[in-house]
C-alpha positions in Angstrom: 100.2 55.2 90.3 97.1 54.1 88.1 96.1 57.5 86.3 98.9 59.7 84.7 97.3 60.6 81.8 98.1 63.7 80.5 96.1 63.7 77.3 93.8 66.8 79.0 96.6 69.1 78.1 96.2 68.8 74.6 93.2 71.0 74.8 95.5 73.8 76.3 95.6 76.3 73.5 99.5 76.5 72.6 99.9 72.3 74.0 103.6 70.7 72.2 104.7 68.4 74.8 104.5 67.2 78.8 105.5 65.3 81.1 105.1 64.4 85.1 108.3 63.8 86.8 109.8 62.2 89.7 112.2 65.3 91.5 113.7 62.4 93.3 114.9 60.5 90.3 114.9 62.8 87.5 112.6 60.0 85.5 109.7 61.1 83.5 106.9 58.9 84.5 104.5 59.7 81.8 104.9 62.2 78.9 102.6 63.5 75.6 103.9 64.9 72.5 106.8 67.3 72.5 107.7 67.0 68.9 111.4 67.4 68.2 112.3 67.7 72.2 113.6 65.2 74.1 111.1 65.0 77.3 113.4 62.4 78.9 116.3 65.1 78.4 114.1 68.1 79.7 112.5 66.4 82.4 115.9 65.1 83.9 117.5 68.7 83.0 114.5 70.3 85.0 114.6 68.3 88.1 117.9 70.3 89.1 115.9 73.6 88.3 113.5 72.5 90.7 115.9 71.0 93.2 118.2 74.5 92.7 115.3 76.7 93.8 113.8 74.6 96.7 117.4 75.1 97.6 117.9 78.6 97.8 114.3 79.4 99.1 115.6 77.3 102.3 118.6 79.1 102.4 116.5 82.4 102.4 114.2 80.9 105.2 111.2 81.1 103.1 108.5 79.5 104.8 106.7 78.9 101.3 106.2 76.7 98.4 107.1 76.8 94.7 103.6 77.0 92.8 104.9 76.9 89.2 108.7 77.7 87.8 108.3 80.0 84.3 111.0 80.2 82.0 110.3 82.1 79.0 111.9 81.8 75.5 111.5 83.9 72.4 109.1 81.5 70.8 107.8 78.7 73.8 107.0 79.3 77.3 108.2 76.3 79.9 106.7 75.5 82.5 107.3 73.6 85.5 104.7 73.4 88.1 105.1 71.0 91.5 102.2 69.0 92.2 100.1 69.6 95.7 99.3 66.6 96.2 102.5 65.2 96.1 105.7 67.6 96.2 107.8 64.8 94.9 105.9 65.2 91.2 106.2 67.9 89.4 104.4 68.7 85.5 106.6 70.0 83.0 104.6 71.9 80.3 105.8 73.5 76.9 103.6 75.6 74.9 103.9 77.6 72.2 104.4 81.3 73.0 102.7 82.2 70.1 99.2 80.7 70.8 99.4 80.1 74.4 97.4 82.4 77.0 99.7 81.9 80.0 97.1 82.7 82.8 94.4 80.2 82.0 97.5 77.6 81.3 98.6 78.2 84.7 94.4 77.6 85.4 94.0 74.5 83.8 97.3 72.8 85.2 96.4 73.1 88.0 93.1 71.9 87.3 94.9 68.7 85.7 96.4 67.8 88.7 93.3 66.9 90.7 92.3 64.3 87.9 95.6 62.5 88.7 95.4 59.2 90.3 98.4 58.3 92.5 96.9 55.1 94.6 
């Protein structure tokens, strides 16, 4: 994997921290800023949100595929988004509630995923 950075993301209006993650593992493979969260902690923590819900949408017989996982807290929104272009990946994304604007964050993620490198 030659390209993982995220520096992009700092220009997302409400930015605090990232990282990509290995679903596999559990292992961030590249992270950016976060401040006083752990990103090891939260991407480890995360991979079982995203292994949970692929879980249950089998078990339903959904014949579909997580775009993004939003959990929202009084003050930051977190978000977790699988990447297309490899399922194993995912971006785990924390912005401040108060200055994000969740729609074009959800645009511009996905954006940052086709400047990822993974040959």
């Amino acid at each position: 994997m030659s390209n993982l950075n995220l520096e992009k993301l700092n220009s997302v209006a409400g930015f605090v921290g990232a990282a990509l993650v290995d679903s596999d593992s559990g292992m961030a493979l590249a992270t950016l800023g976060g401040g006083n969260i752990n990103l090891e902690l939260a991407a480890a923590g995360n991979t079982d949100v995203v292994r949970t819900k692929r879980r249950v949408a089998e078990q339903l017989g959904l014949a579909d595929s997580i775009e993004d996982i939003l959990i929202s807290l009084g003050t930051q929104y977190h978000l977790i988004r699988p990447l297309e272009s490899n399922p194993v990946l995912f971006l785990y994304v924390i912005m401040d509630r108060a200055k994000a604007n969740l729609a074009m964050s959800r645009h511009e993620l996905k954006a940052l995923e086709k400047t990822l490198d993974f040959s």
